[in-house]
N, C-alpha and C positions, 0 to 999 in steps of 0.2 A: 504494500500500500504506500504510497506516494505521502511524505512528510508533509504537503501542504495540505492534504486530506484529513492527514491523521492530527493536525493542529486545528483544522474546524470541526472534526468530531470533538474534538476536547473542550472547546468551544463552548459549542451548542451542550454538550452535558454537561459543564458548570454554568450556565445562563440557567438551564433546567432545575440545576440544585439550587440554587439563588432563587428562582422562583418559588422552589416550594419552600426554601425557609422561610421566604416573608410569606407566604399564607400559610403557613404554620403560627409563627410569630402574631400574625393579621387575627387568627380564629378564637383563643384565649381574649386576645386585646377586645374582642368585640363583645364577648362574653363579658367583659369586665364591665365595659363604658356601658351597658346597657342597661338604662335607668331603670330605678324602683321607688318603691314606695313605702312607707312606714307610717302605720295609724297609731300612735301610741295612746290608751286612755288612761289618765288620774286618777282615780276617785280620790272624792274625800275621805279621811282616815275616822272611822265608825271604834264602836266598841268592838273590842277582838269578839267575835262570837263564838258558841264551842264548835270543835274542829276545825278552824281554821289555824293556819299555820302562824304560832306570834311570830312578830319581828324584833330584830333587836332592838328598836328605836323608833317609836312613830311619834316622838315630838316634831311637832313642824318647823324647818326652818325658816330662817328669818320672821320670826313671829312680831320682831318687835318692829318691823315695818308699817303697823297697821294696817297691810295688804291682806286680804283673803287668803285661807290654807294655799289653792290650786296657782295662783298666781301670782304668790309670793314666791312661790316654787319656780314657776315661770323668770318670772323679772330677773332670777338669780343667773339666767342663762344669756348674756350677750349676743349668744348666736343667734336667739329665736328673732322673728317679727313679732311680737305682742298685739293678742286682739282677744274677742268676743265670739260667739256663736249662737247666734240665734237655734236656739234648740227645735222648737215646733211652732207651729200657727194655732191660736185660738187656746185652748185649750192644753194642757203640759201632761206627758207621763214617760215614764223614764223608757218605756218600749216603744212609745211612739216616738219618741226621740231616734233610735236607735235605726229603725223602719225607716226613717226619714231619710238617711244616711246613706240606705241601701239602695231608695229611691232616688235620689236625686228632684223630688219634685214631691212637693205637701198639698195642704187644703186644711180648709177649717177642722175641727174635729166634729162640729156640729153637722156636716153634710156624709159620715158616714154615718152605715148601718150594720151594726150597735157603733155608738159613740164612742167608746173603748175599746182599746185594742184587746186581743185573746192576751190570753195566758198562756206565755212564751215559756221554754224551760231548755236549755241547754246540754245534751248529753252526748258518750263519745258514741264513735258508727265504729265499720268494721276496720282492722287494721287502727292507721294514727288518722284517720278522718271525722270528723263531728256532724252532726247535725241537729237542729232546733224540733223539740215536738213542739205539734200543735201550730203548726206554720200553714197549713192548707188554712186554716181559719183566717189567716194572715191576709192569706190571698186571697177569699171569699168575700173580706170587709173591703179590702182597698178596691175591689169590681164593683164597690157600691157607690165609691169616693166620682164625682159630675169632674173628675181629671185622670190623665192618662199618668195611672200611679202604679208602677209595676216595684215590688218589695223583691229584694236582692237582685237588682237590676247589676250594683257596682261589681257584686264577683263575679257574676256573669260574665261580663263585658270585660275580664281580664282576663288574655290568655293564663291555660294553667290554671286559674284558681285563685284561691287567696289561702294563707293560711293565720290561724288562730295559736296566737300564745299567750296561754291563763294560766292560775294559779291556782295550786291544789287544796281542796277544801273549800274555795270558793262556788259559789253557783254561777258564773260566770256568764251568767248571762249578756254582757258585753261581745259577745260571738256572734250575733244576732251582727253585727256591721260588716261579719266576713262572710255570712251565709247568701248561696246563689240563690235564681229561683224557687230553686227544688227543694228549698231548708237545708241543704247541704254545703259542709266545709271541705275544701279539699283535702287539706293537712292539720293537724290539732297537736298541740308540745302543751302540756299540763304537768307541773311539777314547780319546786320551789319557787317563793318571790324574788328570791335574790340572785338565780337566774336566768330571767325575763331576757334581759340584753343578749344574753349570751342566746340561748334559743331563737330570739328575732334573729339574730345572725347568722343561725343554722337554716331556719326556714327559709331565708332568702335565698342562698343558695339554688333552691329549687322551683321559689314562688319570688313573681314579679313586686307584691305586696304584701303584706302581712299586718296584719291589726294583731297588736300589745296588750294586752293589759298589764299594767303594773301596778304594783303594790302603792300604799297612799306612805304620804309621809316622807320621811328622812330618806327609807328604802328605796321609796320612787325616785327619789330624788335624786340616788345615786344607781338606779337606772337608767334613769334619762341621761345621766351625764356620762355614761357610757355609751351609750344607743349614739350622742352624740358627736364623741370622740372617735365609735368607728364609720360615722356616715361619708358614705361615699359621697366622690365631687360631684355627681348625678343622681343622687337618691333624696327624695323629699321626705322630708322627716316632720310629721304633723304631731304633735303633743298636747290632747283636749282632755280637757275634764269629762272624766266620764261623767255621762248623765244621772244623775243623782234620782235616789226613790223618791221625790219630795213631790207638791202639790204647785202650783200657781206657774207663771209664765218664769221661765228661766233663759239667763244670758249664760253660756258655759266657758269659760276662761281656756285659751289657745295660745300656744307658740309654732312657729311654722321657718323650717330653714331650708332653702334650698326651691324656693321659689322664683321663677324665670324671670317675671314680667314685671314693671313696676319701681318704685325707687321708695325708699324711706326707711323706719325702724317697729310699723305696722301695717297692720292691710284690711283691704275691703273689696267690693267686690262689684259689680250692676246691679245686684241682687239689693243692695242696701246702699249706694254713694254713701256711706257712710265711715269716712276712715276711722278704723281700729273695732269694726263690727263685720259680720257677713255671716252668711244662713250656713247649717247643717247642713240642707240641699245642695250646699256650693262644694263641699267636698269631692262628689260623685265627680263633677265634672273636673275640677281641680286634679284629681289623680290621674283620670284618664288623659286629658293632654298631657303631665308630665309623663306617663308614661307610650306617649305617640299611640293612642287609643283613642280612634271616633267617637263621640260621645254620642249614646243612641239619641233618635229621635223622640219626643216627648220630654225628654228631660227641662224641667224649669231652672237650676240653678245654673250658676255661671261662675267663672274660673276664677278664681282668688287670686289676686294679686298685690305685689308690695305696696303701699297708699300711705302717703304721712307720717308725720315722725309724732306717734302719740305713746306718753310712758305709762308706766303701770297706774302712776296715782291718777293720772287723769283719764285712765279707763274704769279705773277703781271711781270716782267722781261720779262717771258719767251713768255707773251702773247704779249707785247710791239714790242720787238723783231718780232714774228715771223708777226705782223700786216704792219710792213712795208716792208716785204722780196719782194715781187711780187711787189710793185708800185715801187720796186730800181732794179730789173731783167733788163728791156732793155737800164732804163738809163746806167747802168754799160756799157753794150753791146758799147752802143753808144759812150759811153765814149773812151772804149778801141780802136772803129774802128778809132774813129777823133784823139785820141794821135797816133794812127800809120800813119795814113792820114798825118798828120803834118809830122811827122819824117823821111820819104819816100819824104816829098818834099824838106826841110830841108837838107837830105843828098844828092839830088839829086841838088842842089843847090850848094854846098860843094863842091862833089867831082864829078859830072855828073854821068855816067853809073855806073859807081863801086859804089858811094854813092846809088843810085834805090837800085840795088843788095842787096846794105846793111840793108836798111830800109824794104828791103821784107822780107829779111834773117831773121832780127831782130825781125818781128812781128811773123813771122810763129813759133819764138822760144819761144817767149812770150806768145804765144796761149797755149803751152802747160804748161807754168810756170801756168794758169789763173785758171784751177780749186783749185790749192791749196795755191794758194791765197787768193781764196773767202772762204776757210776756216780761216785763218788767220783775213780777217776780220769780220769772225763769231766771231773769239774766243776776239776781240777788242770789237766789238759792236760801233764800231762809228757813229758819225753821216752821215746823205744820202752824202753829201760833203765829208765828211773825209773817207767812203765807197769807192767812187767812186776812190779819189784817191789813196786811199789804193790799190785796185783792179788791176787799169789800170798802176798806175805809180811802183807798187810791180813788176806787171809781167815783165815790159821793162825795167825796171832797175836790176833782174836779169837775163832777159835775155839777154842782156849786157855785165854782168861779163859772164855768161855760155859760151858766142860767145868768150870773150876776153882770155878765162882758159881752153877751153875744143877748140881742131878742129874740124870742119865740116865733116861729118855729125854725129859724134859721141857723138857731143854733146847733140843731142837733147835726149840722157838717160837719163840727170841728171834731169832734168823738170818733166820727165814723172816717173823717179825712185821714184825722192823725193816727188810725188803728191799719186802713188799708196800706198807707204809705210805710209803716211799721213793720206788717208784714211781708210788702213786696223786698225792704232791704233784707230783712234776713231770709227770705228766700235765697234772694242771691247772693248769701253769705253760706248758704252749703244747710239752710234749717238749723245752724245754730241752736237758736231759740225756742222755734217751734218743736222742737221733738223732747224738750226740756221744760214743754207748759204744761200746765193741767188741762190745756185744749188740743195740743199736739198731738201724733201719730205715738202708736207704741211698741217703739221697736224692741221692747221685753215680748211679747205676744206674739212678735215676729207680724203680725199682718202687713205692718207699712214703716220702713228704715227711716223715711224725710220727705220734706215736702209737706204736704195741707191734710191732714185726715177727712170721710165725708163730715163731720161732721162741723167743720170748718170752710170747706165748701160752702156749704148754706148759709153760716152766721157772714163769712165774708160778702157774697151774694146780695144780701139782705142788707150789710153795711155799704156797699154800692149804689143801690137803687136808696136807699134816704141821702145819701151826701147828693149825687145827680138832682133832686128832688128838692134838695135844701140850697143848694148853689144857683142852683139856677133863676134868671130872675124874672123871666117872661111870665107868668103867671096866666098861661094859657097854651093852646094846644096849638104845635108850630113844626114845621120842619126844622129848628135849630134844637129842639127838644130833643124831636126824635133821633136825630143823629146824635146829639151827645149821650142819651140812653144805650145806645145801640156802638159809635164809639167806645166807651166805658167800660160796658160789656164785651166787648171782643178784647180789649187788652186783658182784662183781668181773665178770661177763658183761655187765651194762650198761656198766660204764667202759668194756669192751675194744669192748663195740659199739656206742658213743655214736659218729657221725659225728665230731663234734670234738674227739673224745681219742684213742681207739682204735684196732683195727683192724677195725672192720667186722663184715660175717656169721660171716667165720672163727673170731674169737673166741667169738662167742655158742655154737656147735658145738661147738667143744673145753671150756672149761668148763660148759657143760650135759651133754657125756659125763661129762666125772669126775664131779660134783657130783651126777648123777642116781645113778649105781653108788652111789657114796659113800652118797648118804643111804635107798638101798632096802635097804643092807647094815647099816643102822642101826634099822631097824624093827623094835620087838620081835615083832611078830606074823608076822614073814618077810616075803618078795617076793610080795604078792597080784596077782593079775590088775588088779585096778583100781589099784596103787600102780604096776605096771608101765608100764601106758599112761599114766598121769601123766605117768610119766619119759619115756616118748617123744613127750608131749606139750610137753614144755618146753623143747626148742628155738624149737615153731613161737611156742609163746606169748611168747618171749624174742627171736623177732623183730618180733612186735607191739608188742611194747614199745618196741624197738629204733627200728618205725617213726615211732611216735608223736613217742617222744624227739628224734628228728634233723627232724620234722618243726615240734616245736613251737621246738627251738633254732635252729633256719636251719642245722645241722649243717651238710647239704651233702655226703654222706656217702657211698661208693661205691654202698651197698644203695640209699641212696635216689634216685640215679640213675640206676643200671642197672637196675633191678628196680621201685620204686614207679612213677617218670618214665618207664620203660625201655619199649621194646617188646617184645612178645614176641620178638624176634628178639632183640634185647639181650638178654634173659633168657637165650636161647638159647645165645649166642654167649658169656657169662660162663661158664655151664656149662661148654660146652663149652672152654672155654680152660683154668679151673682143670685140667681132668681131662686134658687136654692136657699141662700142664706136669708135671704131678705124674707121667704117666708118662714126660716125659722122663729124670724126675730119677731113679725108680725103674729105667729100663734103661741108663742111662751110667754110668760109671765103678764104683764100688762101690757102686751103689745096690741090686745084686741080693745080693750079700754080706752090706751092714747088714742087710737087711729079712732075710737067712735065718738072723742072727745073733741077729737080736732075736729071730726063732720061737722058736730054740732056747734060748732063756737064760728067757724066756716058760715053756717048756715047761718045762725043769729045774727050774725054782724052784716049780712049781704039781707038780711031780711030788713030787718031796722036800722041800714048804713043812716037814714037821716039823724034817726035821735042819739045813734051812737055818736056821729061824725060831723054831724051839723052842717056848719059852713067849709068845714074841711072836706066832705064828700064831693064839692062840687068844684074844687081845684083841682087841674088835670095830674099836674104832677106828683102829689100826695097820692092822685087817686092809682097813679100808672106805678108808683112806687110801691105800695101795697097791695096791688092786683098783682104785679109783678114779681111780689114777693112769693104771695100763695104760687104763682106759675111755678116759680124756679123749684119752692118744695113738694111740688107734687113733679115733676119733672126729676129733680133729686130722687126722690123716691122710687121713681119706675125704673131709673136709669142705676142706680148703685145697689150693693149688694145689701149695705144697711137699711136699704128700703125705706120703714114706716118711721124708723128714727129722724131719719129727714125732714119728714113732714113735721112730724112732733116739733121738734127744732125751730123750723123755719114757723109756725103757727104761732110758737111761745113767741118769738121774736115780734111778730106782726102785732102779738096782743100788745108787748113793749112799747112799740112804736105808737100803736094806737091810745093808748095808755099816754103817752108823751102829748101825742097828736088834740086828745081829748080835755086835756087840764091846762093846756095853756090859757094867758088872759084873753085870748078873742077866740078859745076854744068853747064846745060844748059845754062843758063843764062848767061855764063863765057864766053863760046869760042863758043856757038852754037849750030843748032841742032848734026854738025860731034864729035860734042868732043870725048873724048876717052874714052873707058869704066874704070867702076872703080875697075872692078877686081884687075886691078893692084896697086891701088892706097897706098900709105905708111898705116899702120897700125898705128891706134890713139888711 
């Protein structure tokens, strides 16, 4: 064989050997980089119960931080993003918490059937595999839920499985986050707490993900910091408070390292704009893109990501805060009806009929000082006491000066100007405020992160149509009317249904009722057939708008993913839930009551508008203001989930107003049902 022959064979078979060492070399290295996942849960540290394995130490550390067990635990780790997790919607329990996780996507608890979840129970299968009894129940209730809620959706959708590592003697039901559709775990490591890390790390090996449970306390403590020490440069390492047995809405304290997207030293999500909070549901999808997994269709949550530099104390604050908002709601209430109670007998005492007049006058004025009040003592944080009186004694003491600075009935703009103008800025300061009022959304309850609750929809609504009504000074039915009615109305409709402010479809609905009444009742030429369809055209066109807007801001916005993104079954399944919940809330408790309360109060007032309203009935813009208002509540109500609450809301208000409307000096009240109309009356 010829030397230059025998020098390209030799050639070409070291090219050859070279080749296969680097994909020799290439086939490990790929197996190495190939990201995973790690669910690690906390619990709080319980009384040792019998059989369970003690520990050597479950004092908790850093105790004297006044930070919570779970997230004092947390804050100790520099690595993590520090945050929140909205646990469930509506309703709290530690299985539905759990289920939620598996889902990727919730719903009220009041829209399934039974309302509770089964009784879940943990045991091993054959070989080191697990599985959950009593799981087909699982799946029979979530077939009842009006959303597309499939329960162990997340190990499904991992190749391989997921595996479970728990701890012996415990009941572990915390298994329930790695079980597939089928109530089935792939792999199960049950044995000591002390070592959890060390088995995460064996199980990896074999499985993409692995949910932990670890022991509470000192022990966990010094699990996680191993878990951490060995985390791969591509493995996401999630660290949540297990879901606790407890009762009422819970926030569950999280660390999170090894997240892609994002910048700061906490996170959030679409799910909640909310830095240093983000839902349960956000999990599912959060592992599956780290681990380059399609997130199935139906899924409602959205991928977590880094957001804001927020610390422990000031997640510790914000959970503080929002834990006492709902136990101080009716006190408030209460508060403000008995200081007007008083002040009405008071002035009535004083000065007899003119003094009533006065204290009706007063409070009706104060009603509308109240919602931006209870901002004010959002932004104080006082205590239940110093709340209250903040509240009640804020509102009647500037409505006070308003009655003593401003004449009747003009004055009631200044209330309603400086309450809308209040809350357009802390909208777009991220809801600050509002998610931190006794009026606010409740992102403990998970229903709504930021932005306007409906229930806030309607009192804002209804604070619109009086300032429009009070400013303006034409004191008759005019096309400058109706476009500033109808103006007015569309800016505050896009705030409330901008995906990154507001709240959604629901608000565009409820101020397109009033606003359209309002400005067809401002038309000098009357209600025509084509001004009419207008009006009922201006929902749809105010959620075109709505689209556009959330689309050009990266919003991210319920409409725009159940409905633009949505499938029609999504579509479906939104309907159908709103209208679901709304008659829950209309056939429980006194929901059949308000709603017969408000006909009748509806009715009386449109029966006897004259002697109720006197010379005030026959003012166009008083009258377009509180016809307008009934529109927008009975429009709220058909269009949002909370339904009859709406009305109820928006009715109380209109009595306020009318209340107000009725005890001024050249009111009904004054001279009687004859008084004289207020056409004429001096200009204020």
């Amino acid at each position: 064989m010829q030397p230059s022959r025998l020098r390209l064979r030799a050639l070409l078979l070291l090219a050859f050997a070279a080749c296969l060492a680097c994909c020799a070399a290439a086939l490990p290295a790929r197996a190495a980089a190939e990201s995973s996942a790690v669910l690690a849960l906390l619990p709080l540290a319980p009384d040792t119960p019998a059989g369970v394995e003690p520990l050597p130490d479950t004092d908790p550390p850093g105790g004297d931080t006044g930070l919570p067990e779970v997230l004092g635990i947390l804050a100790g780790h520099p690595e993590l993003a520090l945050g929140a997790l909205s646990a469930t919607q509506s309703g709290y329990s530690q299985t539905q918490a759990l289920l939620d996780i598996t889902a990727g996507t919730r719903t009220s608890r009041s829209t399934y059937t039974p309302k509770d979840p089964p009784d879940l129970r943990f045991t091993r299968g054959d070989g080191d595999s697990g599985l959950i009894v009593n799981w087909i129940a699982a799946l029979l209730r979530a077939d009842t839920a009006p959303a597309d809620i499939t329960p162990g959706l997340l190990a499904s959708s991992v190749p391989g499985g997921v595996g479970f590592v728990g701890i012996r003697g415990n009941p572990n039901l915390e298994a329930i986050a790695a079980s597939d559709r089928d109530g089935q775990i792939a792999s199960v490591s049950i044995g000591s707490p002390l070592t959890v890390a060390q088995r995460t790390r064996e199980l990896l090996r074999r499985h993409r993900f692995v949910v932990a449970l670890l022991p509470p306390a000192t022990a966990g403590d010094d699990q996680l910091d191993q878990l951490i020490a060995d985390r791969a440069d591509d493995e996401l390492l999630i660290a949540e408070q297990a879901p606790p047995p407890f009762r009422g809405p819970q926030l569950l304290w999280a660390g999170m390292a090894g997240l892609r997207d994002g910048h700061g030293t906490s996170f959030s999500s679409a799910t909640t704009h909310l830095d240093g909070v983000a839902a349960g549901i956000d999990l599912l999808p959060t592992i599956l893109d780290h681990l380059g997994v399609r997130t199935p269709d139906g899924v409602t949550g959205q991928p977590i990501r880094l957001s804001g530099d927020v610390d422990a104390q000031t997640l510790n604050a914000l959970d503080e805060r929002l834990s006492v908002i709902q136990a101080r709601r009716m006190p408030a209430l209460q508060t403000f009806l008995f200081a007007w109670l008083a002040i009405i007998l008071l002035a009535g005492i004083v000065r007899d009929r003119v003094g009533v007049r006065f204290g009706l006058r007063l409070g009706g004025l104060a009603m509308m000082w109240l919602p931006a009040m209870v901002l004010v003592s959002a932004a104080l944080e006082p205590s239940r006491q110093g709340e209250l009186f903040v509240i009640a004694g804020g509102s009647f003491a500037l409505a006070l000066i308003t009655d003593r600075l401003v004449r009747w009935p003009r004055a009631a703009a200044v209330p309603t100007t400086v309450g809308l103008l209040f809350y357009l800025v802390d909208l777009a300061n991220h809801s600050h405020l509002i998610i931190r009022s006794l009026l606010g959304p409740s992102p403990r309850s998970g229903s709504r992160f930021y932005g306007l609750g409906n229930e806030l929809e309607i009192v804002l609504t209804v604070m619109l149509l009086i300032a429009v009504a009070a400013w303006w000074r034409r004191r008759e039915r005019s096309r400058g009317g109706a476009v500033a009615f109808a103006a007015a109305g569309t800016v505050l409709a896009l705030v409330m249904g901008s995906g990154r402010l507001g709240a959604d479809v629901g608000g565009i609905f409820t101020v397109a009722g009033g606003a359209a009444v309002a400005t067809l009742l401002m038309l000098p030429g009357g209600i025509t057939k084509k001004a009419l369809l207008g009006a009922l055209l201006t929902p749809v066109v105010g959620l075109a708008v709505l689209a556009a807007i959330d689309l050009v801001t990266g919003g991210n916005g319920h409409f725009t993913r159940t409905v633009l993104d949505g499938s029609l079954a999504d579509q479906v399944n939104t309907f159908e839930r709103r209208y679901e919940l709304a008659w829950n809330i209309l056939k429980s408790g006194y929901g059949p009551l308000l709603v017969a309360l408000c006909a009748l109060a509806v009715t009386y007032a449109v029966k006897h508008r004259q002697r109720i309203y006197g010379g005030v009935e026959t003012d166009p813009l008083w009258r377009a203001a509180l016809l307008g208002g009934l529109g927008a509540s009975i429009s709220g109500s058909l269009f949002n989930d909370s339904g009859p609450t709406l009305l109820f809301i928006g009715v109380v208000a209109l009595v306020f107003l009318t209340t107000y409307l009725r005890a001024g000096p050249d009111g009904p009240a004054a001279s009687g049902p004859t008084s004289a109309s207020l056409a004429g009356q001096r200009e204020r």
